[in-house]
SEDONU-955884 format. One record per atom (N, C-alpha, C): residue number from 0; x negated, y, z; atom name. Coordinates in steps of 0.05 Angstrom, whole numbers. Example, Ala and Ser with C-alpha at 12.3 -4.5 7.8 and 13.67 -1.06 7.14 Angstrom:
BEGIN
  pos    east   north      up  site
    0    -264    -114     156     N
    0    -246     -90     156    CA
    0    -264     -66     156     C
    1    -257     -45     142     N
    1    -273     -21     143    CA
    1    -258       1     157     C
//
This chain:
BEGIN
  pos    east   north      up  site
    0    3883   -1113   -3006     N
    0    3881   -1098   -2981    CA
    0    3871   -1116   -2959     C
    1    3854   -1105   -2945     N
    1    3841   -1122   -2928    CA
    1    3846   -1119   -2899     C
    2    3861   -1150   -2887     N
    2    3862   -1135   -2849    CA
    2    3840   -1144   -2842     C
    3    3840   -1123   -2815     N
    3    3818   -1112   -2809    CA
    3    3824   -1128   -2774     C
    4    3797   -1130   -2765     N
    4    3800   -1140   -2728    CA
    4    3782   -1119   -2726     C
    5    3790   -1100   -2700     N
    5    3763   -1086   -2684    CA
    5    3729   -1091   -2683     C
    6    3733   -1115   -2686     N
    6    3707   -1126   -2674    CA
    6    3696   -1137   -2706     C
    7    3701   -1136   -2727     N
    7    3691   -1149   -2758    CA
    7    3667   -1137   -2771     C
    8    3677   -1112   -2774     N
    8    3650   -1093   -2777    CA
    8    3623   -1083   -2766     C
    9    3627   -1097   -2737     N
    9    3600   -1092   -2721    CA
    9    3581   -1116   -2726     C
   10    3566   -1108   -2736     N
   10    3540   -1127   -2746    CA
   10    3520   -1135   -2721     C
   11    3533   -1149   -2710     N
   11    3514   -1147   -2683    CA
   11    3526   -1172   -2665     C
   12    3503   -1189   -2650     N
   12    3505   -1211   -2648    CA
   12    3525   -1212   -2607     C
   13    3524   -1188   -2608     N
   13    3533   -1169   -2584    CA
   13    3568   -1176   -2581     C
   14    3572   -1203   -2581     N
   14    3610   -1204   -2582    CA
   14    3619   -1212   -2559     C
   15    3639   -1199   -2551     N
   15    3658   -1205   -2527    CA
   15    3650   -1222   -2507     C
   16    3647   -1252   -2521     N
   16    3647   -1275   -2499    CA
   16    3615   -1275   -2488     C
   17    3596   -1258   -2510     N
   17    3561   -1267   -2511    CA
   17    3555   -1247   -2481     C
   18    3575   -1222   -2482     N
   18    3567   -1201   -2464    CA
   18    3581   -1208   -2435     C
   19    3614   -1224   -2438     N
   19    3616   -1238   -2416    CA
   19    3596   -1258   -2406     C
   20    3590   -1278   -2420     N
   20    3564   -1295   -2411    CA
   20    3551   -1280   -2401     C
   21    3537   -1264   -2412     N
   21    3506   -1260   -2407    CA
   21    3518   -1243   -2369     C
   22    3533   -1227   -2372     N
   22    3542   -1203   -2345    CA
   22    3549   -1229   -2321     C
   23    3568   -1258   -2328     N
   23    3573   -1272   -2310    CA
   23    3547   -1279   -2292     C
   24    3521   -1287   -2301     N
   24    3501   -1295   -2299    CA
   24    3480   -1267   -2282     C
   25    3489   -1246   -2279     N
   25    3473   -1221   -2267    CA
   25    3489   -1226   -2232     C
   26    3469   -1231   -2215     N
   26    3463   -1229   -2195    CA
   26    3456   -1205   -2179     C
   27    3452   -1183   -2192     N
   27    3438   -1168   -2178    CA
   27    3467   -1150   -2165     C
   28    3485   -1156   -2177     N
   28    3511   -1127   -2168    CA
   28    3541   -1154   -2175     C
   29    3557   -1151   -2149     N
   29    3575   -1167   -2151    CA
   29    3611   -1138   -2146     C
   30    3604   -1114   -2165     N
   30    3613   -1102   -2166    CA
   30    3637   -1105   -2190     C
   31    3670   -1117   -2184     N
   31    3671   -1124   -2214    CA
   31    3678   -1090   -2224     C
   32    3683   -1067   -2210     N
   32    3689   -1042   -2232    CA
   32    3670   -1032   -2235     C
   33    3641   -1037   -2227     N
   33    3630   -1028   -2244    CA
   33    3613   -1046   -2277     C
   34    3631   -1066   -2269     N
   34    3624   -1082   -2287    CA
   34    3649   -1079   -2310     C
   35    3670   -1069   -2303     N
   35    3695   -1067   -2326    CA
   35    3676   -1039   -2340     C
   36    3667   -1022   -2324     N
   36    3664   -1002   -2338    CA
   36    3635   -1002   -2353     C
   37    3623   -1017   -2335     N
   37    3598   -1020   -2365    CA
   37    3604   -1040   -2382     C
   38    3629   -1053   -2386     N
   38    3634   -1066   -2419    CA
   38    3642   -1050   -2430     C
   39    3668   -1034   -2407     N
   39    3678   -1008   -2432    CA
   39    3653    -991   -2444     C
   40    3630    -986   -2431     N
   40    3610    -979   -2449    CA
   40    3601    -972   -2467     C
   41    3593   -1010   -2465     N
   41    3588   -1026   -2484    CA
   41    3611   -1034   -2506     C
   42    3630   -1021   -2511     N
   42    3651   -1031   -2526    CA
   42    3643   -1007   -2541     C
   43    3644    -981   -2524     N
   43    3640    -954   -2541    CA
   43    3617    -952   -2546     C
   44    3596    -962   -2543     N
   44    3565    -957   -2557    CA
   44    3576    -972   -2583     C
   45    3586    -995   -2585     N
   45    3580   -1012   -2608    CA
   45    3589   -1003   -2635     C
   46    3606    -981   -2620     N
   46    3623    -963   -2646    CA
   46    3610    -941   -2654     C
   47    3597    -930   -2640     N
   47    3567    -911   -2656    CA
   47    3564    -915   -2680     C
   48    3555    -895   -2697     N
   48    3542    -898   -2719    CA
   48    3510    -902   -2727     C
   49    3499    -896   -2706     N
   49    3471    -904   -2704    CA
   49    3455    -922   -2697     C
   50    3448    -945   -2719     N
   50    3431    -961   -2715    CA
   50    3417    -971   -2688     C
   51    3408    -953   -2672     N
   51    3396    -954   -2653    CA
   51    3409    -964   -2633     C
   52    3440    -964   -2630     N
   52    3457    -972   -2613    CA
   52    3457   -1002   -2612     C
   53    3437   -1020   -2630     N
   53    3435   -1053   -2619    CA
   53    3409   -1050   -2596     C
   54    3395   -1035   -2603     N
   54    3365   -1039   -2595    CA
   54    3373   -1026   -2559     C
   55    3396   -1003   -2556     N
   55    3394    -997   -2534    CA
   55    3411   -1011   -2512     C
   56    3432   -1016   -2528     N
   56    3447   -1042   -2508    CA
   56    3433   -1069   -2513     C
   57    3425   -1080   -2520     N
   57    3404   -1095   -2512    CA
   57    3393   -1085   -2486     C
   58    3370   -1075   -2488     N
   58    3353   -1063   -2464    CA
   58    3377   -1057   -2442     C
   59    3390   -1044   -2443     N
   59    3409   -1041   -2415    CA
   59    3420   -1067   -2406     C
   60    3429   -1080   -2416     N
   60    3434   -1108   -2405    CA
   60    3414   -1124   -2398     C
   61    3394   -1117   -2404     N
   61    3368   -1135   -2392    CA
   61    3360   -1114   -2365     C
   62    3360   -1087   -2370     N
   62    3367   -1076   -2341    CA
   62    3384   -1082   -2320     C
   63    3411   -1087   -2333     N
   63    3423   -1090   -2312    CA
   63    3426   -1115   -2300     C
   64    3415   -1143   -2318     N
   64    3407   -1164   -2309    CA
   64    3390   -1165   -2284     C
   65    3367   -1141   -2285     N
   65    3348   -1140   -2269    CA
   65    3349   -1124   -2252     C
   66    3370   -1103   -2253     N
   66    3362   -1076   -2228    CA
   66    3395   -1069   -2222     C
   67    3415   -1086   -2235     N
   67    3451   -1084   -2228    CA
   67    3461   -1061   -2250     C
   68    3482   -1057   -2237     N
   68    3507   -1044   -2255    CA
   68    3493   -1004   -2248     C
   69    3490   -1003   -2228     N
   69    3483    -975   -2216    CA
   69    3464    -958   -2236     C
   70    3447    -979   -2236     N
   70    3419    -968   -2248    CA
   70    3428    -958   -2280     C
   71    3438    -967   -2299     N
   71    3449    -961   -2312    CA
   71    3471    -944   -2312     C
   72    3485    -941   -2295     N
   72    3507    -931   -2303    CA
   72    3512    -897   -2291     C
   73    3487    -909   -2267     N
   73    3478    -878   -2261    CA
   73    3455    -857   -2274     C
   74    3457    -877   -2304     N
   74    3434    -861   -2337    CA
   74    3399    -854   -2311     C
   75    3384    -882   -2300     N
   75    3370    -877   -2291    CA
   75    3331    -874   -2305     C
   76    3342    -895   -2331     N
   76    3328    -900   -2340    CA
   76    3338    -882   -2370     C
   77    3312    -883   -2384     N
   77    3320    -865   -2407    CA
   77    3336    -877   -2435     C
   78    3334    -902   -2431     N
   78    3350    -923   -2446    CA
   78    3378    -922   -2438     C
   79    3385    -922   -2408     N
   79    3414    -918   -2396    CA
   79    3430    -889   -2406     C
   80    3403    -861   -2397     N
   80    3420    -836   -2408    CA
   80    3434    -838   -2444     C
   81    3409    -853   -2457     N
   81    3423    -853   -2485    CA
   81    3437    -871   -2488     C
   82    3456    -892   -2477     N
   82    3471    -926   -2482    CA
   82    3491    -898   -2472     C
   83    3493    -886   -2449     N
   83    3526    -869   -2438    CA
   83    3524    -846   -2465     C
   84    3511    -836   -2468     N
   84    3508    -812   -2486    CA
   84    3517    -824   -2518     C
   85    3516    -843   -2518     N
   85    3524    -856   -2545    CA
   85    3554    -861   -2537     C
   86    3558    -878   -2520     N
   86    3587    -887   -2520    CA
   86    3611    -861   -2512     C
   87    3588    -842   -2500     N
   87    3611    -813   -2490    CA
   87    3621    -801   -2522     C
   88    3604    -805   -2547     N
   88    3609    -790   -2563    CA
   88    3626    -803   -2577     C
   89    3631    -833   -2578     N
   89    3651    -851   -2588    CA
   89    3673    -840   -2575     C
   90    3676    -841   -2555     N
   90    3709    -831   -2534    CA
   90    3700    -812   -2549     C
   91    3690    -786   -2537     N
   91    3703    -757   -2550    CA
   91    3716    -760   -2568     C
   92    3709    -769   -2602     N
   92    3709    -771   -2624    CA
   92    3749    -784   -2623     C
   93    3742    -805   -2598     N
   93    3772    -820   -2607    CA
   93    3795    -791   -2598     C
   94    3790    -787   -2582     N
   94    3799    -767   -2560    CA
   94    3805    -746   -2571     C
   95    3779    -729   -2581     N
   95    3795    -708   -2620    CA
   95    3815    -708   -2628     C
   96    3814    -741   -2636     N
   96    3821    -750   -2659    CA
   96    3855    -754   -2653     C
   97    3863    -762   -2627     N
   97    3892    -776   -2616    CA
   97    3905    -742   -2613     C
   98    3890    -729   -2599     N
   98    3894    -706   -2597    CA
   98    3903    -684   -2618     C
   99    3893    -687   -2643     N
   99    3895    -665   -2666    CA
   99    3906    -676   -2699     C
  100    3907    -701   -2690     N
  100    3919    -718   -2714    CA
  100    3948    -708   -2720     C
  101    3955    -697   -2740     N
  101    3987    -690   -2725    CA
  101    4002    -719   -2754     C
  102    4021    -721   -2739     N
  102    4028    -748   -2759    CA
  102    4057    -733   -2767     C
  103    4065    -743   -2800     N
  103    4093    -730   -2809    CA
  103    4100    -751   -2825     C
  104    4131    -751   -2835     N
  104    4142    -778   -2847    CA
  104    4138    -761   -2873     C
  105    4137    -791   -2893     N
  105    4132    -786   -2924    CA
  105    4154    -803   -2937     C
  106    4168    -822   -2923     N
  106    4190    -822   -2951    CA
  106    4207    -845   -2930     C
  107    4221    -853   -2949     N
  107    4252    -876   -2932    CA
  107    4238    -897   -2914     C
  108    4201    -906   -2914     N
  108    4204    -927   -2902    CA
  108    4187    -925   -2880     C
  109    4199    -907   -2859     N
  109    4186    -904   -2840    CA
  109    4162    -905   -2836     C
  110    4144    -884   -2855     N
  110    4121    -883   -2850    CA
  110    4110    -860   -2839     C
  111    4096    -858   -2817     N
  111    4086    -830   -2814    CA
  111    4050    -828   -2828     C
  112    4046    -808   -2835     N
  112    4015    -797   -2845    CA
  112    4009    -780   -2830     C
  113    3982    -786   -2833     N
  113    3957    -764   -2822    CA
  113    3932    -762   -2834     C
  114    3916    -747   -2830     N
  114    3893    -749   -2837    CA
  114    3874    -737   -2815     C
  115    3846    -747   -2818     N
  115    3820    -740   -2799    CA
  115    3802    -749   -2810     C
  116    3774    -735   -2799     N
  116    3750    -736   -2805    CA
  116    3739    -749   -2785     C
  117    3719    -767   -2788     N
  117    3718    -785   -2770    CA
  117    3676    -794   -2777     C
  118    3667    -796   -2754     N
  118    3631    -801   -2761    CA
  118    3633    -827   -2740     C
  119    3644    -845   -2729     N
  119    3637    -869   -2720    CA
  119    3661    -886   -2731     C
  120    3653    -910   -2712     N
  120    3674    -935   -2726    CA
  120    3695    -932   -2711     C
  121    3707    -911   -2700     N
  121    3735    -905   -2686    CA
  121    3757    -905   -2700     C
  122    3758    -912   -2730     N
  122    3790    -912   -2745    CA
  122    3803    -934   -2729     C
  123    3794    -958   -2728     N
  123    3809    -978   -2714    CA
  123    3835    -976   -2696     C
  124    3805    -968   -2673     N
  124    3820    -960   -2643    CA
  124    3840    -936   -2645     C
  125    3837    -914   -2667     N
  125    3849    -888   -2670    CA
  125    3883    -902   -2681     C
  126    3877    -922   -2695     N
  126    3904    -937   -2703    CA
  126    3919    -952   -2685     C
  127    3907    -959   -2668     N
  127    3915    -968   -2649    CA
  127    3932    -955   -2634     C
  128    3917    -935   -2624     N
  128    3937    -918   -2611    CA
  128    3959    -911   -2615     C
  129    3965    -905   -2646     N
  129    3993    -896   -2658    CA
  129    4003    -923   -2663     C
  130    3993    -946   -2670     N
  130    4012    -962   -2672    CA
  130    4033    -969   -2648     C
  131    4014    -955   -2625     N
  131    4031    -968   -2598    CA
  131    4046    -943   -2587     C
  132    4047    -922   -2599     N
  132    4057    -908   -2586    CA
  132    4085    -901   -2609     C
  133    4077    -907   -2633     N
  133    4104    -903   -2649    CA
  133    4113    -934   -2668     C
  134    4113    -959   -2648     N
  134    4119    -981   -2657    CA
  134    4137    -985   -2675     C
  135    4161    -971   -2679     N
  135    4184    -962   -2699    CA
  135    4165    -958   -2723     C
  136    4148    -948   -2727     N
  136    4143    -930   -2752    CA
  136    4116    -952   -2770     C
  137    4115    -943   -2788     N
  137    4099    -954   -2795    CA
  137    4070    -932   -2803     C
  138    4048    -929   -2795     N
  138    4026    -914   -2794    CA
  138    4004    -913   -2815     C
  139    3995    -888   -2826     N
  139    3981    -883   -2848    CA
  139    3962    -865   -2841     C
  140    3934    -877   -2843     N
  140    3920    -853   -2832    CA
  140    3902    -857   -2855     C
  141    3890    -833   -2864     N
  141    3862    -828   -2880    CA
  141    3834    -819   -2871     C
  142    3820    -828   -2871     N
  142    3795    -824   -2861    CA
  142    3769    -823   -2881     C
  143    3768    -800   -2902     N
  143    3752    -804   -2914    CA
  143    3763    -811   -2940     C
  144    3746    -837   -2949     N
  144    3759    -843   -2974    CA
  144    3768    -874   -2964     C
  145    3772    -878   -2937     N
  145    3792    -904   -2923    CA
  145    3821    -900   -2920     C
  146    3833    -912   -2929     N
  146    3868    -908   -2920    CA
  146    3870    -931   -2905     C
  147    3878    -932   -2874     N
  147    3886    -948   -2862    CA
  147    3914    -951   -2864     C
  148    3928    -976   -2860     N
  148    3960    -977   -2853    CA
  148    3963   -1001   -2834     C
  149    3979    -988   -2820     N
  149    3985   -1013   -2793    CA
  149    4019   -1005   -2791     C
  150    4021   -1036   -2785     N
  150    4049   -1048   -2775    CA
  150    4047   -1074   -2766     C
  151    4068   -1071   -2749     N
  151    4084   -1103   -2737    CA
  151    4050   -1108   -2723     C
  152    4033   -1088   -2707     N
  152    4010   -1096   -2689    CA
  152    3991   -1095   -2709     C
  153    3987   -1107   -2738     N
  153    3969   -1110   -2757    CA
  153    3962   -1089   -2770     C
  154    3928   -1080   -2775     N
  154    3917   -1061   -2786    CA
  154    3907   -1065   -2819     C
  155    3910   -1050   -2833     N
  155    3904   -1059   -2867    CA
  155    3887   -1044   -2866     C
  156    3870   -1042   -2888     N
  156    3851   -1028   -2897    CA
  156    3842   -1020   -2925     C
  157    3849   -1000   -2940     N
  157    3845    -999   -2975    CA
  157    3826    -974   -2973     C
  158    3812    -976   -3005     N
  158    3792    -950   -3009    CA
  158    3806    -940   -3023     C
  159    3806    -909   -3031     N
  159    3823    -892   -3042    CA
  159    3805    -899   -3073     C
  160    3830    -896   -3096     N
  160    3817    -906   -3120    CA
  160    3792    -884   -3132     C
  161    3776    -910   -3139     N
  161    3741    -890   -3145    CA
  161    3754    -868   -3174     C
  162    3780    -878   -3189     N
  162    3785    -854   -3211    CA
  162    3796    -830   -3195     C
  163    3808    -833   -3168     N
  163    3817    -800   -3162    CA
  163    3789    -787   -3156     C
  164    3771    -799   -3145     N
  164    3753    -785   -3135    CA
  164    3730    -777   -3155     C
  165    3739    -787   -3173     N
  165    3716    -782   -3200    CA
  165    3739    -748   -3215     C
  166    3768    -759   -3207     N
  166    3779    -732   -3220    CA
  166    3781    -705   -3203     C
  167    3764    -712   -3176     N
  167    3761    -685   -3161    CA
  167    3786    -690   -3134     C
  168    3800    -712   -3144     N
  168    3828    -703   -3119    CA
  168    3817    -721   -3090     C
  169    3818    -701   -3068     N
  169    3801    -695   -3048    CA
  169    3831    -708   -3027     C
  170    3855    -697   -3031     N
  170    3875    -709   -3012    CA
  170    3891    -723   -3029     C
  171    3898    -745   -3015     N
  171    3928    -767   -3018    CA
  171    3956    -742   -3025     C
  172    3960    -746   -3052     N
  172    3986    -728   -3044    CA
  172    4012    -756   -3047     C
  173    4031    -738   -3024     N
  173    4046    -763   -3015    CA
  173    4077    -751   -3018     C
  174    4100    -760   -3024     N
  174    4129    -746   -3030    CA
  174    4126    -736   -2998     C
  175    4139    -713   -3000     N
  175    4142    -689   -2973    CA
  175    4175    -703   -2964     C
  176    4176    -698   -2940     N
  176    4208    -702   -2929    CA
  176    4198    -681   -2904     C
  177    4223    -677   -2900     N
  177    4225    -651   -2893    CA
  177    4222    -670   -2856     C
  178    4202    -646   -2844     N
  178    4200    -660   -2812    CA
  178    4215    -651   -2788     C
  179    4237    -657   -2783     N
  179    4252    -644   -2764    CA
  179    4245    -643   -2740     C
  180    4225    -665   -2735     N
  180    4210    -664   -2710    CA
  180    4198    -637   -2710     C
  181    4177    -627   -2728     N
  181    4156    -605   -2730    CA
  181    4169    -586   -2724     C
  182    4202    -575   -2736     N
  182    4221    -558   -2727    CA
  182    4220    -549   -2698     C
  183    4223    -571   -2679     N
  183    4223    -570   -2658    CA
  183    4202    -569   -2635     C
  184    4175    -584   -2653     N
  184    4151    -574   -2638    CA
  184    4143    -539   -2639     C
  185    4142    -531   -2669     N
  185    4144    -506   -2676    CA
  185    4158    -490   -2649     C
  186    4178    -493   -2649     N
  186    4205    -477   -2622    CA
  186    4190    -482   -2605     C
  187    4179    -496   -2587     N
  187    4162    -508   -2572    CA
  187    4140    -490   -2554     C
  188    4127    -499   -2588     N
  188    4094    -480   -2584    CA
  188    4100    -446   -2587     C
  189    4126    -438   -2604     N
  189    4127    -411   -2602    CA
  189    4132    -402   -2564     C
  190    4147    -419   -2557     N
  190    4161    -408   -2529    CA
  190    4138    -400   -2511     C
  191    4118    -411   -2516     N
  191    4089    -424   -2499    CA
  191    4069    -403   -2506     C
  192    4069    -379   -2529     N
  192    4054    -369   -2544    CA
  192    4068    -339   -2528     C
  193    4043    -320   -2516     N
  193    4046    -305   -2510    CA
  193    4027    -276   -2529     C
  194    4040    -262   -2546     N
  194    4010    -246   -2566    CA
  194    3996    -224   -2551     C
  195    4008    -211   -2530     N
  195    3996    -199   -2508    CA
  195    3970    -209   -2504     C
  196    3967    -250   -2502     N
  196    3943    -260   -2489    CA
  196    3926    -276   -2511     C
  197    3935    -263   -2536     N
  197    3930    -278   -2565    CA
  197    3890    -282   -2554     C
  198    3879    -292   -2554     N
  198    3852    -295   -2547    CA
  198    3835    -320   -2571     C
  199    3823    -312   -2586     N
  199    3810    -333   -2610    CA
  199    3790    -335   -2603     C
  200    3779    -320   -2582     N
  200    3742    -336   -2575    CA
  200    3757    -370   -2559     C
  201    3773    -358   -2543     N
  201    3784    -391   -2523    CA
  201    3790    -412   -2536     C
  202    3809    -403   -2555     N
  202    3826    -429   -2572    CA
  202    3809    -438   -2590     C
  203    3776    -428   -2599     N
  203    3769    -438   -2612    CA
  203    3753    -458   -2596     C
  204    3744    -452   -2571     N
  204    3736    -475   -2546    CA
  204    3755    -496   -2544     C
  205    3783    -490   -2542     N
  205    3796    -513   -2539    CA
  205    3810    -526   -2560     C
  206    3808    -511   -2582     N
  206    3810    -527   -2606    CA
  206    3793    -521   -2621     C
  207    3763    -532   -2635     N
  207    3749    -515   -2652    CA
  207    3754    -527   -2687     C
  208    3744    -497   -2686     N
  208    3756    -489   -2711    CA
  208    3755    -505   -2738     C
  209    3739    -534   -2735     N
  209    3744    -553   -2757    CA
  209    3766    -570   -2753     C
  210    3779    -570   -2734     N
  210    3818    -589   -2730    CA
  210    3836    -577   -2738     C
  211    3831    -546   -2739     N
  211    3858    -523   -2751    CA
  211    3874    -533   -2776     C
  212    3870    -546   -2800     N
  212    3875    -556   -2811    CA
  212    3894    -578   -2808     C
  213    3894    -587   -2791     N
  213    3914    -609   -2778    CA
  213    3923    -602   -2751     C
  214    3924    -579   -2757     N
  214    3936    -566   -2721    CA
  214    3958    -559   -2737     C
  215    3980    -563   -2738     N
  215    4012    -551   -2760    CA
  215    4011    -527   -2753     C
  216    4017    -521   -2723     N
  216    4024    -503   -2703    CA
  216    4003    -477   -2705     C
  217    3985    -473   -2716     N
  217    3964    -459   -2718    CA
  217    3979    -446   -2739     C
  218    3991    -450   -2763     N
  218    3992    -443   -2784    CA
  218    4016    -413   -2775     C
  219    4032    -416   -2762     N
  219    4051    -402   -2752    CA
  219    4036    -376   -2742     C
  220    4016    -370   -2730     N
  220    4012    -352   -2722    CA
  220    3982    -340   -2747     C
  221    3980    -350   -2772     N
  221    3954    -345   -2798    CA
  221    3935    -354   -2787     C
  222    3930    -378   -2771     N
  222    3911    -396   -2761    CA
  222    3909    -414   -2785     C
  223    3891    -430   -2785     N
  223    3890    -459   -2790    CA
  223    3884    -454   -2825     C
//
């Protein structure tokens, strides 16, 4: 099983200290938020899945070497609209993902599971989140044919074995324990659920209809 650092898998010569250097050295804008927020960026371009994301952060940093933080960040140039347009779809993606993941315990050792579908390098950061928000537990997420596991801050990383997937089995099946939490989200979301205002064009806007599956709460009303 292999741990994993955020930053291992990006093939790109684009690291932390190379992008502080190079930003300390820009003259043109002595703005530091807008300089926190074009690393955050640049943190979320790098997690794209498209190739093209070395070639464009490149070029924007040589913009903003030359014309500041603004010019960029106000997508002036057509290199700038696609560097934000890349990194906006990384957040979305994480943002989905924290949002619709529903996590449930699978047996005595404090583990919670989930699963998501996932098109950029966001499993990381998506682990992250739950590691910090349910530090007690220990976290299992699937992404594909990746099983992440994180504890005690540290993220693992295993492929799901190449014989299930040659025998057709598509999900992790994992011992069920019964979720007493879900009990109570269930009570929750019924209280909140009015069928007078039952409306499926909306909820498919604010939830669309490929997360139903991992919406629990959907299932209650022949959703999902």
């Amino acid at each position: 099983m292999e741990q994993l650092n955020l930053f291992n898998d990006i093939k790109t010569c684009f690291q932390e200290t190379e992008i502080d250097d190079r930003l300390s050295r820009i003259k043109q804008a002595k703005d530091p938020q807008a300089k926190r927020l074009f690393k955050r960026e640049i943190f979320s371009a790098l997690l794209h899945r498209d190739p093209i994301k070395y070639r464009i952060i490149d070029k924007v940093i040589e913009q903003v070497e030359e014309k500041g933080y603004t010019y960029v960040l106000c997508k002036i140039s057509a290199e700038a609209k696609k560097f934000r347009e890349l990194a906006r779809q990384v957040r979305w993606e994480y943002g989905r993902a924290i949002s619709f993941i529903r996590l449930r315990p699978v047996d005595q050792h404090r583990v919670l599971f989930g699963e998501f579908e996932i098109k950029h390098q966001t499993s990381e950061m998506i682990m992250q989140h739950f590691i910090h928000r349910f530090p007690q537990y220990n976290i299992m997420l699937v992404f594909g044919e990746d099983v992440y596991i994180g504890r005690d801050n540290e993220i693992f990383q295993e492929k799901i074995n190449p014989a299930c997937r040659q025998a057709g089995v598509k999900r992790i099946r994992l011992p069920e324990k019964k979720d007493e939490f879900e009990k109570y989200w269930l009570t929750f979301y019924k209280t909140q659920f009015i069928p007078q205002r039952r409306n499926i064009r909306y909820l498919k806007r604010m939830i669309p209809k490929k997360y139903w599956k991992w919406a629990s709460e959907l299932k209650e009303f022949g959703l999902g």
